[in-house]
C-alpha positions in Angstrom: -7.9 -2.0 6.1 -7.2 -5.5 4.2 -9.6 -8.2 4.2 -8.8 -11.4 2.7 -12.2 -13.4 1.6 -12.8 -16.2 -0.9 -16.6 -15.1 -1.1 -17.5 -11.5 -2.7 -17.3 -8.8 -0.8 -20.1 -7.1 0.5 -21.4 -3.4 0.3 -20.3 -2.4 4.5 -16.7 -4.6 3.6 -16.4 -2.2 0.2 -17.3 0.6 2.2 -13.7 0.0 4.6 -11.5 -1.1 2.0 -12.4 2.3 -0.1 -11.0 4.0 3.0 -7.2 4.0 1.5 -7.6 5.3 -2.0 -11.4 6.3 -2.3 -12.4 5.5 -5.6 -9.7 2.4 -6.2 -9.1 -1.1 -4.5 -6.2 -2.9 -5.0 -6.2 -6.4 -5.1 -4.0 -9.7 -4.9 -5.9 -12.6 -6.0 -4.3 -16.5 -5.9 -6.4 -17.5 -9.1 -5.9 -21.5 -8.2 -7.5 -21.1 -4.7 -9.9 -18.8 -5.6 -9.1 -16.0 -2.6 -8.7 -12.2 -2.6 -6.8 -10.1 -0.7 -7.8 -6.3 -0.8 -7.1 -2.8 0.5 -3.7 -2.7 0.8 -0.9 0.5 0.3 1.0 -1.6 -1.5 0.4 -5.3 -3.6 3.5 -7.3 -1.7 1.1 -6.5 1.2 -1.7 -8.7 0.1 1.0 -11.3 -1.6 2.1 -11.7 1.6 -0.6 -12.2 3.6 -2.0 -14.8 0.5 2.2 -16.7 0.6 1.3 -16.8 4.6 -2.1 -18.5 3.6 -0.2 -21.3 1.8 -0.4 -19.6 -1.6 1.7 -20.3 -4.3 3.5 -17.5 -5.6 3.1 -18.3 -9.7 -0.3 -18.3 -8.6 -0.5 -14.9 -7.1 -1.3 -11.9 -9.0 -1.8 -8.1 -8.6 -4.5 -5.3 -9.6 -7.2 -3.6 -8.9 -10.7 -2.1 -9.8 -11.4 1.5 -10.1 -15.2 1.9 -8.7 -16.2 4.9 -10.6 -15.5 3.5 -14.0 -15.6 -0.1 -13.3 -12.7 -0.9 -15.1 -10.3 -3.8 -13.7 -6.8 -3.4 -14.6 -4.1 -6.1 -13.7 -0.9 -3.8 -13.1 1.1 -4.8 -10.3 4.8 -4.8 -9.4 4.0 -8.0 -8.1 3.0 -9.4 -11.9 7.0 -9.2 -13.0 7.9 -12.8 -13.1 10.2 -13.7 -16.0 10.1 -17.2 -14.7 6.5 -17.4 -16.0 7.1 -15.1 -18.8 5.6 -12.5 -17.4 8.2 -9.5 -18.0 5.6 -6.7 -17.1 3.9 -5.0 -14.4 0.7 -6.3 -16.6 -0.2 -9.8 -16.9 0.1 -11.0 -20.1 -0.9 -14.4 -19.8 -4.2 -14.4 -22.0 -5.8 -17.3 -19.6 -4.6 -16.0 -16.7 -5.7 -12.5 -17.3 -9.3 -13.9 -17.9 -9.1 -15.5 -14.5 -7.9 -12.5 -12.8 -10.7 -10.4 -14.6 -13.6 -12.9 -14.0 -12.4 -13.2 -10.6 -12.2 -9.5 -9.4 -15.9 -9.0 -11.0 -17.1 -12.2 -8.5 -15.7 -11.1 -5.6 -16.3 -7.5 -6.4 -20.0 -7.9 -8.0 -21.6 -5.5 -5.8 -20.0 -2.9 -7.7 -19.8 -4.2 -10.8 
């Protein structure tokens, strides 16, 4: 199941998106708009959905959070941009990393 919210996500909402890998949720989150698109196979999924949304893409970046150490990591495929400098499935962007983090622990503060 994907849900795509720009408020957290609550415990029943958590419950469904844990559905696909258990104990990990990946997550696509346009760090301008504030929104977060979650539960999908695969990131381009939720970057899809988010581009559909009226998302820019240099704005659109890909992770998740592992629920049983409550560790975000932002590794994507979806992060290799080297028009933004960004030559690595990890973002590397110190500022935008931070938003990424801060964001994923908002929307996943339930959890967290």
């Amino acid at each position: 199941m994907i849900l795509t919210k720009s408020k957290p996500f609550t415990k029943e909402e958590m419950k469904k998106l844990r559905e696909r890998f258990d104990v990990y949720i990946k997550t696509v989150i346009d760090v301008r708009k504030k929104v977060c698109c979650a539960g999908m196979d695969r990131h381009f999924e939720g970057e899809e959905i988010l581009l559909q949304q009226g998302s820019k893409q240099e704005d659109i970046w890909g992770g998740g959070i592992d629920l049983e150490t409550k560790i975000v990591d932002c590794n994507s495929f979806i992060n290799i941009r080297p028009t933004q400098a960004n030559q690595s499935n990890e973002i590397l962007d110190p500022s935008i990393r931070k938003m990424y983090i801060e964001l994923t622990e908002y929307f996943f503060r339930e959890v967290l």
